[in-house]
C-alpha positions as CSV (number, residue, x, y, z in Angstrom):
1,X,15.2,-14.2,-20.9
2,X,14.8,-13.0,-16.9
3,X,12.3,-11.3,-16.4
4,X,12.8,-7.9,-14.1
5,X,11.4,-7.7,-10.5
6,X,8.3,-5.8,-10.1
7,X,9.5,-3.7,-7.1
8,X,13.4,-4.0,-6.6
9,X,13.1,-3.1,-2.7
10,X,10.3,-4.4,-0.6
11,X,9.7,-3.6,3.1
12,X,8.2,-5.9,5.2
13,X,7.2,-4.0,9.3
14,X,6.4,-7.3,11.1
15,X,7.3,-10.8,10.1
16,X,4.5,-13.0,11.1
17,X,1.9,-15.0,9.4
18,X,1.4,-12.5,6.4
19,X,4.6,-10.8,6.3
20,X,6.3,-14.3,6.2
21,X,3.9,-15.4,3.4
22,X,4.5,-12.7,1.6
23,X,8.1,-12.7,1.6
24,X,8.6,-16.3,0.9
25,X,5.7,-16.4,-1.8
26,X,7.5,-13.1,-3.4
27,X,10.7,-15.1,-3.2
28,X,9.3,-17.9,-5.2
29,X,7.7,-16.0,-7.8
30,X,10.5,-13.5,-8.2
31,X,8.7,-10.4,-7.7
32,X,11.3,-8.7,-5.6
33,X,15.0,-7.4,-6.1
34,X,15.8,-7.5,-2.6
35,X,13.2,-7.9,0.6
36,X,14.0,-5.6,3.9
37,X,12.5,-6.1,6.7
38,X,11.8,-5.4,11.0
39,X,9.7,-6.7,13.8
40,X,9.5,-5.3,17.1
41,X,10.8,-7.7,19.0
42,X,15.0,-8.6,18.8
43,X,13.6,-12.5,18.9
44,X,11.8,-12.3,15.8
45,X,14.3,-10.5,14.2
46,X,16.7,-13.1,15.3
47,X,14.8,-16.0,14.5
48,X,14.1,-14.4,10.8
49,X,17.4,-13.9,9.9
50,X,18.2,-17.8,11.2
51,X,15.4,-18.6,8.6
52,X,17.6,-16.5,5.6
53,X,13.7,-15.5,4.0
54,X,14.5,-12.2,3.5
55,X,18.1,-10.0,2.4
56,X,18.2,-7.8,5.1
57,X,17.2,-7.5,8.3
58,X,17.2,-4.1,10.1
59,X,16.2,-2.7,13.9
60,X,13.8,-0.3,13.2
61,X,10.9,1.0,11.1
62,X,13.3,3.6,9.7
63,X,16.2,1.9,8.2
64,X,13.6,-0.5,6.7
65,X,12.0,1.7,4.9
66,X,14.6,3.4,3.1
67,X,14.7,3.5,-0.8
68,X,12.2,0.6,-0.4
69,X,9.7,1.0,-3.2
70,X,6.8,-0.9,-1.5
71,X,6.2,-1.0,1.8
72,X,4.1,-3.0,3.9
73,X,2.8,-2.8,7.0
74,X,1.9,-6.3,8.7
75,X,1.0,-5.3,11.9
76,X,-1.6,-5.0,13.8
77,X,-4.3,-2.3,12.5
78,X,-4.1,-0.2,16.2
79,X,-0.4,0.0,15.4
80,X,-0.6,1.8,11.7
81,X,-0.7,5.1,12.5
82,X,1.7,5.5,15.1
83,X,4.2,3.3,12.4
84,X,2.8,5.8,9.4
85,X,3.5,8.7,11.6
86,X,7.2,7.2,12.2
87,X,8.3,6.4,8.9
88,X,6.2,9.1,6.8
89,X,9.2,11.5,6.2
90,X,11.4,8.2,5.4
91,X,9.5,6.9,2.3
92,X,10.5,7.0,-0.8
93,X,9.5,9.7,-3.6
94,X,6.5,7.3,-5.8
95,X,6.7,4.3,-3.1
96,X,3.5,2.6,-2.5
97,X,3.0,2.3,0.9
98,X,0.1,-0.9,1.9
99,X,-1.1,-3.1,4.7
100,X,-2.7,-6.3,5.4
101,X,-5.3,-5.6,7.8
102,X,-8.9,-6.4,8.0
103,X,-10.2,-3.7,8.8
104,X,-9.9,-0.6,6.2
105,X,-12.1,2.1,7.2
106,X,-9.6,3.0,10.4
107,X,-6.8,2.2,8.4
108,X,-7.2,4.9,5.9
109,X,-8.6,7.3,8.7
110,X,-5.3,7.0,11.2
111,X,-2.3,6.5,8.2
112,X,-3.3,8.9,5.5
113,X,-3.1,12.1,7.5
114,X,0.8,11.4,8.0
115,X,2.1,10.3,4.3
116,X,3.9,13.0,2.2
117,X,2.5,13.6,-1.3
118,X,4.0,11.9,-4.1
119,X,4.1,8.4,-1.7
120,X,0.8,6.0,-3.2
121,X,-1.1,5.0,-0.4
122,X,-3.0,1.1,-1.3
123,X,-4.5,-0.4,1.6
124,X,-4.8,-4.2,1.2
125,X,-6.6,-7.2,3.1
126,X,-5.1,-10.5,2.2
127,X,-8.5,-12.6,3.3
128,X,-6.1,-16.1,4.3
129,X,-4.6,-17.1,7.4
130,X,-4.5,-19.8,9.8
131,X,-4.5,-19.8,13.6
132,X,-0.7,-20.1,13.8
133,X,1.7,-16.9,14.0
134,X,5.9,-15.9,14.2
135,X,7.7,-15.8,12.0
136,X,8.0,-19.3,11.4
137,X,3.8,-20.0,10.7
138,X,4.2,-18.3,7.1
139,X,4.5,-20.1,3.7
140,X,4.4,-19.4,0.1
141,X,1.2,-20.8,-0.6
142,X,-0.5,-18.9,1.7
143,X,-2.6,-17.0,-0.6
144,X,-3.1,-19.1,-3.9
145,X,-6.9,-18.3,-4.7
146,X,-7.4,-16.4,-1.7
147,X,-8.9,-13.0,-2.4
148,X,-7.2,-9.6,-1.5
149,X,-8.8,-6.9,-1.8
150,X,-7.7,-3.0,-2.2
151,X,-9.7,-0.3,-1.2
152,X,-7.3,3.3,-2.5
153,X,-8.2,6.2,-1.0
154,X,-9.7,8.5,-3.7
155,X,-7.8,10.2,-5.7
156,X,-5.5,7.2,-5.5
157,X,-3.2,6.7,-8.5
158,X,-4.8,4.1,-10.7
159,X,-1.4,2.9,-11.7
160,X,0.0,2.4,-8.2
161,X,-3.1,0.2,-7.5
162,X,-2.5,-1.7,-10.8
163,X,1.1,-2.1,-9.6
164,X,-0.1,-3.9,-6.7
165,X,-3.2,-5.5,-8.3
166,X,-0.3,-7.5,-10.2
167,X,1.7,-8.2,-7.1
168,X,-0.9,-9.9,-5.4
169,X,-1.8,-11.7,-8.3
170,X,1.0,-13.0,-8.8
171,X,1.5,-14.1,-5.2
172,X,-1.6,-16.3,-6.4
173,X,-4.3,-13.9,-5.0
174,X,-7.6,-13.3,-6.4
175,X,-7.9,-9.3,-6.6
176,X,-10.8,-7.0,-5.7
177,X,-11.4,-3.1,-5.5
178,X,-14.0,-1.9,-2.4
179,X,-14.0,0.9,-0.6
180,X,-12.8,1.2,2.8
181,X,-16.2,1.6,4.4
182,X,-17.7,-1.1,2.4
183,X,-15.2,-3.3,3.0
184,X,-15.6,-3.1,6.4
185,X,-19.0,-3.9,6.4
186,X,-18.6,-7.0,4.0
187,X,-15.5,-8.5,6.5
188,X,-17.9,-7.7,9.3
189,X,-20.5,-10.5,8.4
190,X,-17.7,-12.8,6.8
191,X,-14.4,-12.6,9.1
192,X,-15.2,-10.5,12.3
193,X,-19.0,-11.4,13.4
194,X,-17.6,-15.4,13.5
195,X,-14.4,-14.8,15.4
196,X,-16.7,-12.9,17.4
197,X,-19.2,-16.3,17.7
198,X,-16.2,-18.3,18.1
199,X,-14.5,-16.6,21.1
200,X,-17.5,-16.8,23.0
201,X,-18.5,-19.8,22.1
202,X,-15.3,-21.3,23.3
203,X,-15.1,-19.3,26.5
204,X,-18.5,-20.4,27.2
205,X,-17.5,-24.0,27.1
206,X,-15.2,-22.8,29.8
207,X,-17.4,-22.1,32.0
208,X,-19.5,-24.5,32.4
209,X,-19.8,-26.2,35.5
210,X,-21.3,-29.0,34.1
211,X,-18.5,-30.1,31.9
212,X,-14.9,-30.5,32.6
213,X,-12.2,-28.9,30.4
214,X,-11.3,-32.4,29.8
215,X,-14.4,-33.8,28.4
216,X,-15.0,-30.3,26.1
217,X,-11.3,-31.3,24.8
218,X,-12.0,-34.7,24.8
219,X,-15.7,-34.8,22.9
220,X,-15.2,-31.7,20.8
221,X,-16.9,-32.5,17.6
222,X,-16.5,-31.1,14.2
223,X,-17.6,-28.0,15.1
224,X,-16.6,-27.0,18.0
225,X,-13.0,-28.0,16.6
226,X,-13.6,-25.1,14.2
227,X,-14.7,-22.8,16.4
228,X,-11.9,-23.5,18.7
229,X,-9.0,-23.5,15.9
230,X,-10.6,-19.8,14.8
231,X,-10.6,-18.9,18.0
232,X,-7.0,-19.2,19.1
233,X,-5.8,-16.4,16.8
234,X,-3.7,-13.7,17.7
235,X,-5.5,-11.7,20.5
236,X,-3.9,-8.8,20.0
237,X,-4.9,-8.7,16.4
238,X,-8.2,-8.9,16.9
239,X,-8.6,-7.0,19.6
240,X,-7.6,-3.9,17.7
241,X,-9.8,-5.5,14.4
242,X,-13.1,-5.2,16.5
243,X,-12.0,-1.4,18.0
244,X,-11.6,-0.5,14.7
245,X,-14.7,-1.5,13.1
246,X,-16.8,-1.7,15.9
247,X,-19.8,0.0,14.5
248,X,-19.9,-2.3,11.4
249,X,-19.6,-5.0,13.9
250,X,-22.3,-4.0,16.0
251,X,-25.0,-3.3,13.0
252,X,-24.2,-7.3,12.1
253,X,-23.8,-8.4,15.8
254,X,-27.7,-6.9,15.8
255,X,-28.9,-8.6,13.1
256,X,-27.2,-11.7,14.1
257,X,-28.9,-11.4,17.8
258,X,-32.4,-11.1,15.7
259,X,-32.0,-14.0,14.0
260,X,-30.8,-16.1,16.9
261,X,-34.0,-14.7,19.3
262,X,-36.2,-16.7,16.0
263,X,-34.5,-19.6,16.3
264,X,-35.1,-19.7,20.1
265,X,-38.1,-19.0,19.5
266,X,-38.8,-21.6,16.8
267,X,-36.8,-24.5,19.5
268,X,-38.8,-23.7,22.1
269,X,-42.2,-23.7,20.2
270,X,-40.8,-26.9,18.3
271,X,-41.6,-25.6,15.1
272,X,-39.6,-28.2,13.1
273,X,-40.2,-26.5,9.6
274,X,-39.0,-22.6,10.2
275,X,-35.7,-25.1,11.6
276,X,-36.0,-26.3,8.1
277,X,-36.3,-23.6,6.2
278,X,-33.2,-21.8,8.0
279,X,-31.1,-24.9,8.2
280,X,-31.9,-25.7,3.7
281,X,-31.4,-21.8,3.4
282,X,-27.9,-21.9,5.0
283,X,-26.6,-25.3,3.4
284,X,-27.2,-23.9,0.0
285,X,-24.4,-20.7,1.0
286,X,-22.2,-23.6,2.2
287,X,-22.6,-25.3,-0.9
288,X,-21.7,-21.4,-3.0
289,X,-18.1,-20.9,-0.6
290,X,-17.3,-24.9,-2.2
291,X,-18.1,-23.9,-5.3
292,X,-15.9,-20.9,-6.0
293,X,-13.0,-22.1,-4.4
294,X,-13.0,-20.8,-1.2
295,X,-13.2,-24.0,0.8
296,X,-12.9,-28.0,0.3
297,X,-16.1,-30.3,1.0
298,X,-13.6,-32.8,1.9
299,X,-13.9,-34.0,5.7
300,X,-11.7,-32.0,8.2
301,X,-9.1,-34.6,8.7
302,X,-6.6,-35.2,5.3
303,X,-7.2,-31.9,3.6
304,X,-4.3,-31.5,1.7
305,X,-3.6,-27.9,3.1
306,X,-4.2,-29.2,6.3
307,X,-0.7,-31.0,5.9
308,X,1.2,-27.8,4.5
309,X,4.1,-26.9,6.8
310,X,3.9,-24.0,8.6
């Protein structure tokens, strides 16, 4: 016996990391009738239809979003209401209408104000990605015990954010329900404070006079690697990700500057056991993200997602 799609039309605005993800994880689970979708750019649109992912591929916001009964927005999170405002009196009478950004709070704020009644409105943040993006960095597996979480609006329909509760899940997703604002407070510590860290850090190894560009590519060690994979993400994306939630970013960047002035302070006194303390304090969170799932304690080099094609 087949089982029916969950949504028969899905609209994809952007096809990059996420929105290729999702369409080729939607693909393989058969949660879709048909998958419609549109990018900016008339290379990615040419390059997507070469990769045959999706049914249709259209030239603007509007003709992708018609009769689509979920539509999602993977773009950039300064983009979303300019798009919302586009394709609001387009949508489809009980569509849900969702994103994938990381930052909610802004989200809600700028796309709300321009949906009709009657459309659902379910933000979403799929927390998984790598550093790659086009059209051709996505795949299916993209999200399997990853969380996503939703954060409705209130007064959101519960069974709209059921309806996509079961969407993510079945792309493999781990689901959770915040609210926008404390969302973005969470993502601040976890996701943006560290790309934060890790865009400086890098930039700081570039210039130093001390140290050729050769050597820093040539010595990096394990975690400098890190730092430098996080840190060649999409620009643009996170540009607009620390706009957005800049004021959750600067209440962590803060605390984070507090806590770095005592470990200066404990260096340059050499007080070995506050070191201690912080460094046996930290391990043990390390040791919690392995635990649940979130990570591997195997060494960088032969992870098994490490070799997943892109």
């Amino acid at each position: 016996m087949t089982t029916a799609p969950l949504f028969k039309r899905i609209a994809l605005v952007g096809f990059g990391l996420i929105g290729g993800s999702i369409a080729r994880g939607a693909r393989a689970q058969g949660l879709v009738g048909e998958i419609v979708t549109t990018a900016r750019s008339e290379k990615t649109r040419a390059r997507v239809a070469e990769l045959g992912i999706v049914d249709r591929v259209v030239e603007t916001n509007i003709e992708a979003v018609k009769d689509a009964d979920l539509v999602i927005l993977c773009i950039p999170v300064g983009a979303c209401g300019l798009v919302a405002a586009e394709i609001a009196g387009h949508l489809k009478p009980g569509a849900i209408i969702s994103d994938v950004g990381s930052v909610k709070g802004a989200v809600v704020k700028d796309m709300a104000p321009h949906l009709p009644d009657g459309v659902h409105f379910v933000p979403a943040h799929p927390v998984a990605g790598t550093e790659h993006s086009g059209p051709d960095s996505g795949f299916a597996e993209l999200f399997i015990n990853r969380w996503c979480i939703l954060t409705p609006p209130e007064g959101t329909d519960p069974a709209a954010t059921d309806r996509l509760r079961t969407f993510w899940a079945a792309l493999g997703a781990k689901v959770e329900i915040m609210t926008p604002d404390h969302h973005d407070l969470v993502l601040a510590i976890t996701s943006h404070l560290p790309h934060l860290i890790a865009y400086t850090i890098v930039g700081t190894a570039d210039e130093l006079a001390q140290v050729t560009e050769s050597e820093v590519i040539k010595f990096s060690a394990g975690g400098f690697r890190d730092f430098t994979r996080i840190a060649a993400s999409d620009p643009t994306m996170w540009r607009d990700v620390f706009l957005a939630n800049k004021d959750a970013v600067l209440e962590m960047l803060g605390t984070f500057n507090e806590d770095l002035s005592k470990l200066t302070r404990a260096i340059r006194r050499g007080d070995g056991e506050a070191l201690f303390d912080h460094f046996t304090r930290t391990r043990a969170i390390r040791r919690g993200i392995v635990e649940t799932g979130q990570d591997s304690a195997a060494p960088d080099f032969g992870r098994p997602h490490a070799n997943l094609k892109k």
